[in-house]
N, C-alpha and C positions, 0 to 999 in steps of 0.2 A: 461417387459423391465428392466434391468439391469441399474442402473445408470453408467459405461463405457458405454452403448450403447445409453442412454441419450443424453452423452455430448460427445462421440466419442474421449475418452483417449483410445489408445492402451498401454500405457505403460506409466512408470514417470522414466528414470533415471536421476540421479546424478541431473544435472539442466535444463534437457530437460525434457516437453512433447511432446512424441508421438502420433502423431491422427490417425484414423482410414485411412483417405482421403490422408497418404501421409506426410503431414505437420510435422516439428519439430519446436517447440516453448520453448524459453527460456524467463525467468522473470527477471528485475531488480526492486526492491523495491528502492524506494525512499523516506528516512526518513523526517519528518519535518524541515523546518527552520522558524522561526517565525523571520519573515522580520520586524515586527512592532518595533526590539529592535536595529533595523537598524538604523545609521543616515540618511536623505533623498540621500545623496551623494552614500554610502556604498550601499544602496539599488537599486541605479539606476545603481551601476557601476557593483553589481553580475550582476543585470534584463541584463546589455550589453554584458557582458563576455558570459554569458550562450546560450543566443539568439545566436551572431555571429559566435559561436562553432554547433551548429543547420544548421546555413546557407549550407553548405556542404553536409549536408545529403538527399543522393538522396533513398534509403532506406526506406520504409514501416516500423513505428512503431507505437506501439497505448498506448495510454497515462491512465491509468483507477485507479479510485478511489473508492472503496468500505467501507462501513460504516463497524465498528467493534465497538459493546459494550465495555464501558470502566467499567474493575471491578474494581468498589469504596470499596469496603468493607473494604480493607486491609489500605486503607485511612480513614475511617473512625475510623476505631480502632485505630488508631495514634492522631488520633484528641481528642479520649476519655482518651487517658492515658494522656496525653500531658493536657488535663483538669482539671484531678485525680493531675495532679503535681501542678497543679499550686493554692493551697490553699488559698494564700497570696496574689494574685495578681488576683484583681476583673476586671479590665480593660482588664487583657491578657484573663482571663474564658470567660471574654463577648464575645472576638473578637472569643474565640474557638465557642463557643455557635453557633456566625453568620454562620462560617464557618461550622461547621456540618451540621446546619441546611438547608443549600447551598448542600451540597454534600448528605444529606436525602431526599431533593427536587428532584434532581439532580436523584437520583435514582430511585425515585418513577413515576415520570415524564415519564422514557422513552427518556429523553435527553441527555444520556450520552453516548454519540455515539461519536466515532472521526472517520477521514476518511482516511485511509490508501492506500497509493500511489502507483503503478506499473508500468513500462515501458514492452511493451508484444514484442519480436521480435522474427522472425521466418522466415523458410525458403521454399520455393513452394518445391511438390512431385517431385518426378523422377530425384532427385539429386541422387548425392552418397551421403552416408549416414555422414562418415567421413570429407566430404570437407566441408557438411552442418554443423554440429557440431565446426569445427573449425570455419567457416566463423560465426556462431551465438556466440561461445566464445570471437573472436576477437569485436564484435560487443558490447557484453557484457561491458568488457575491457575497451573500446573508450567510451560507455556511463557513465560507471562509473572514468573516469577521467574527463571526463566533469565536471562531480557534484564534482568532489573532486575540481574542479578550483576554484570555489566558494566555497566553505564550506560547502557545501551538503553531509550529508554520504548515502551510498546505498551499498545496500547487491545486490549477486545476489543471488538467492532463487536455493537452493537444494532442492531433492524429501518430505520432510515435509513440507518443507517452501510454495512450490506448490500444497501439498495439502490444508494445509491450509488456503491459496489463493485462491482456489477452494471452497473451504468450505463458506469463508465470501461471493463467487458471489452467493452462495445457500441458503444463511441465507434470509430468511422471510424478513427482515428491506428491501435487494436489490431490493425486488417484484416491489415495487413503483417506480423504476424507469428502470426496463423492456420496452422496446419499441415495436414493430412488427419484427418478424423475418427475411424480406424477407427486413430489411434495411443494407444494408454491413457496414455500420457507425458504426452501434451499433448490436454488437454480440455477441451470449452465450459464455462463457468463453475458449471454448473449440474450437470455431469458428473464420472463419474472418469476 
């Protein structure tokens, strides 16, 4: 068995996938916001804005988060020259010290993981092909002005960007939180 006949990709263009059953599936990535640098006020007024733009949508979307290794390395080699400079200053070496040590840990552990965001939309078979592709671009579009209302960035993911999305639902670390097949909730990547 072929991994396309695994996960049932007929094809990957531009920023659709193709499935075998019919289906076109488009991605929108959804970048981090770290709410915590928010004031309580700023933070309640995105959580409003965002929700009440949601209200409307009568539309099928799936919301999905997948762990991705974070490569420290190139951080940690910053940390050591950033060391190397600072001969003079025993209090700035110490605080490096801490901090490698944090990001050595960090590594070694297995907990450098972050979870990176996806919006999955898509269109049932025996459309036309063309009205589906617009109708999922226009959809695209409408989500990622949402998130721009608030200060969210979001990409929508072209043919790399979707494999690679494909790649992190396949990576070892996702196993653990695989569910049973036969739940429509929660489905293989390629699946509803």
């Amino acid at each position: 068995m072929t991994a396309n006949e695994f996960t049932g990709v007929k094809d990957i263009r531009g920023c659709f996938l193709y499935r075998t059953d019919g289906y076109i599936m488009s991605y929108l990535r959804v970048y981090f916001l770290n709410l915590d640098l928010l004031s309580e006020a700023d933070r309640h007024a995105k959580t409003e804005v965002l929700t009440r733009s949601f209200e409307s949508e009568k539309k099928n979307f799936v919301y999905e988060a997948y762990p991705r290794e974070i490569d420290l390395d190139k951080y940690k080699n910053e940390l050591k020259d950033r060391y190397k400079e600072e001969l003079n200053h025993i209090g700035k070496r110490h605080i490096l010290t801490i901090m490698l040590n944090e990001a050595i840990e960090l590594a070694s552990n297995g907990e450098n993981f972050e979870h990176v965001h996806f919006i999955k939309l898509w269109t049932s078979p025996g459309r036309n092909r063309l009205d589906s592709e617009k109708e999922l671009k226009d959809r695209l579009s409408d989500f990622q002005k949402r998130y721009a209302a608030v200060g969210v960035r979001t990409e929508i993911l072209g043919e790399q960007e979707i494999i690679k999305m494909c790649a992190l639902y396949g990576n070892a670390v996702q196993a653990v939180y695989d569910v049973p097949v036969n739940n429509l909730i929660y489905e293989q990547i390629g699946r509803l």
